[in-house]
Structure formats: structure tokens, C-alpha cells
C-alpha positions as CSV (number, residue, x, y, z in Angstrom):
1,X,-139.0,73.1,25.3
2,X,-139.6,75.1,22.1
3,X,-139.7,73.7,19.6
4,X,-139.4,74.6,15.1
5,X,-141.3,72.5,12.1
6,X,-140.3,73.7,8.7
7,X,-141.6,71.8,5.5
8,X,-141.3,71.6,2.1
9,X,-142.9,70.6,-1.5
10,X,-140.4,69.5,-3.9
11,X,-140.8,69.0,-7.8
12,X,-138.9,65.9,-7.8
13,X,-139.7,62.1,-6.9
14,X,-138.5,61.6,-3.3
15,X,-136.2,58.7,-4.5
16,X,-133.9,61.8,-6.0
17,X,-134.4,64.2,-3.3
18,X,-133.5,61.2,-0.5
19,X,-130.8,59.9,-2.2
20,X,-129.0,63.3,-2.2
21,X,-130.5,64.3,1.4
22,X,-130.8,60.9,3.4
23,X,-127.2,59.5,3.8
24,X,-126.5,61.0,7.9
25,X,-122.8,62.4,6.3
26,X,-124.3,64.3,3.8
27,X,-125.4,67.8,4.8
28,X,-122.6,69.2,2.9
29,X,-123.6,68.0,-0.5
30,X,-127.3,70.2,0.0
31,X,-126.6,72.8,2.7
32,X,-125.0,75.5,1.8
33,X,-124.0,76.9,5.5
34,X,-122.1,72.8,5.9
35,X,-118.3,73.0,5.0
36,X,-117.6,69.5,5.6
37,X,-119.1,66.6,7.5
38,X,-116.4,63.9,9.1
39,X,-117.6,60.3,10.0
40,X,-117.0,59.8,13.6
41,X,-118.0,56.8,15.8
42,X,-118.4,56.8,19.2
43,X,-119.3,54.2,21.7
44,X,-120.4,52.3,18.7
45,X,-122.9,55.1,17.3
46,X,-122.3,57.5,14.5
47,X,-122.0,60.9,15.1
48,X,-121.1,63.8,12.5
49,X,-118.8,66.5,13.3
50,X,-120.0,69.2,10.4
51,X,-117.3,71.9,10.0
52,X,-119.8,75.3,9.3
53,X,-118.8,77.9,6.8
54,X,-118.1,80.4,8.7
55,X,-115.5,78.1,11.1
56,X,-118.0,76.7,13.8
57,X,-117.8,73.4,14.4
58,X,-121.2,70.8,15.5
59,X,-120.8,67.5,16.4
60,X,-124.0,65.5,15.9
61,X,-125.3,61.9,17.2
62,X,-127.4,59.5,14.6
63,X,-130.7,58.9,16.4
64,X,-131.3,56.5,13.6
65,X,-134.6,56.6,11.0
66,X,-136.4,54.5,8.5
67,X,-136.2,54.6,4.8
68,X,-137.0,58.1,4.4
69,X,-136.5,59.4,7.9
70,X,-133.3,60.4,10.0
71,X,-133.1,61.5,13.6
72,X,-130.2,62.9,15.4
73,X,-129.2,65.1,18.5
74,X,-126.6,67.6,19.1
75,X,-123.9,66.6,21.3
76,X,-122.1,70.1,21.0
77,X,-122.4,73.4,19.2
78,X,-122.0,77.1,19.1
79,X,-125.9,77.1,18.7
80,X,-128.1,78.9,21.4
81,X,-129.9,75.2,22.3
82,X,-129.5,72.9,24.6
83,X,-131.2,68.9,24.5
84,X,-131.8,69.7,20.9
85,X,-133.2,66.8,18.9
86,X,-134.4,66.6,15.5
87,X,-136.3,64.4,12.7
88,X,-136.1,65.4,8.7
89,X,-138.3,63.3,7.3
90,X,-139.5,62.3,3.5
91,X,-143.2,61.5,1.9
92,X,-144.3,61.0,-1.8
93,X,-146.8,63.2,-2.8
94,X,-148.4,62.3,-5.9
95,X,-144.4,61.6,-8.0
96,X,-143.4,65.2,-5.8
97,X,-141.3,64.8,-2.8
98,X,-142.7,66.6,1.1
99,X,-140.3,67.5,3.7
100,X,-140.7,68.0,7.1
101,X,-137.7,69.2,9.4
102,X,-138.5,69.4,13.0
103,X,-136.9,69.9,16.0
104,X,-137.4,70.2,19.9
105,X,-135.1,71.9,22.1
106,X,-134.1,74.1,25.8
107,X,-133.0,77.5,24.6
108,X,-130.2,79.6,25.6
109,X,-131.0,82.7,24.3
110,X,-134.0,84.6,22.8
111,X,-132.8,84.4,19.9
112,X,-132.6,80.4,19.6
113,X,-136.0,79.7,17.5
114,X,-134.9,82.4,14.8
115,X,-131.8,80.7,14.6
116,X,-132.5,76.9,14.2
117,X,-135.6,78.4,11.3
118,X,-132.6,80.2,9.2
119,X,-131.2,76.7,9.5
120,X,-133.8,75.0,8.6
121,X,-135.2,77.6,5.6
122,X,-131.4,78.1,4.5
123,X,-131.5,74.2,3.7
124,X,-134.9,73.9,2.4
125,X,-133.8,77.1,-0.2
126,X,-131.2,75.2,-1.4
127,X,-133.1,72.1,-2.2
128,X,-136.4,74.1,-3.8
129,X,-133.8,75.9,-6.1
130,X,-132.2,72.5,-7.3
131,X,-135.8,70.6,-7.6
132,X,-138.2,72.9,-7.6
């Protein structure tokens, strides 16, 4: 399995950051590669399908979390990965907010670590550019 870890320091309290980031259906309100995210539930679990900018389509399954953690899986993508399964995760740092993103997964192509890290840095951008 490989496997990518990509954190973050943010100059805002982590109250802010997870109120905007924590909610499972909102990728699309931070990252800016998420079109839409629909609401789907299935077999009694919610899943996202997220609608990509550039027309892919990902449907995701919520692993559940804590207060400041959220887990999910990908149940189908265009992405090079296969058992892919991720935690983004929260911490207060002294009033700043630390993310952690990290992920396990089988890969399909050589490629597949650069890909899910220009996820991963494409989302953290976007945050660090509206906290800091």
C-alpha cells in the first residue's frame, strides 16, 4: 500500500477552519478542483458523489470521525487508486489550527502518489490563502 501525509499550519482558530472544512458535503465550499458535492445515502451510510471541475465524477463513503476528524473511502473514481482510504484531521495549536490529510491506498499507475499530493496540496493552498 503507499500511502500520502500532507499537513498544514493555519492562522486561524480551528473552530473557523472546521466549521468551513468539517461538514462530509463540504469539499466544494474550500476545494477548488470540487464542482459540487450531492448527499447520497446508501445502505444507511452517507456517501458523497463530488462532481470534479474538469467533469470527473467520485463517489465517496463517510468512514465517520470525531469532533475534528473525518474519515472516508472511495467507492469509485477516475483516480489511479484502488482501497483508498483517508483521514483529514484537525488540532489547536496554541489559538492556530494544524491539519493533517492522510491517506492509504493500492496504486494503479506510477503516477498515483503525485496525483492524490496535488490533491491534497491543491486543497491545503486554498485554505492557507483564506487563513493564512
Amino acid at each position: 500500500m503507499a500511502q500520502v501525509t500532507r499537513s498544514i499550519l493555519l492562522a486561524a482558530p480551528l473552530s473557523e477552519v472546521w466549521e468551513l472544512i468539517g461538514p462530509f458535503q463540504s469539499l466544494p465550499n474550500w476545494h477548488p478542483g470540487v464542482a459540487f458535492s450531492e448527499r447520497e445515502v446508501r445502505d444507511g451510510v452517507e456517501h458523497r458523489k463530488l462532481g470534479l471541475r474538469d467533469g470527473a465524477e467520485i463517489v465517496e463513503k463517510y468512514l465517520g470521525g470525531d469532533g475534528h476528524s473525518v474519515g472516508y473511502s472511495i467507492v469509485s473514481s477516475p483516480l489511479p487508486v484502488t482501497d483508498y482510504r483517508a483521514v483529514l484531521s484537525g488540532f489547536d495549536i496554541n489559538g492556530a489550527t494544524f491539519l493533517t490529510w492522510v491517506s492509504t491506498f493500492g496504486k494503479t499507475s506510477d503516477n498515483a502518489h503525485d496525483v492524490i499530493a496535488g490533491v491534497y496540496d491543491a486543497g491545503f493552498g486554498a485554505l492557507k490563502k483564506r487563513f493564512g
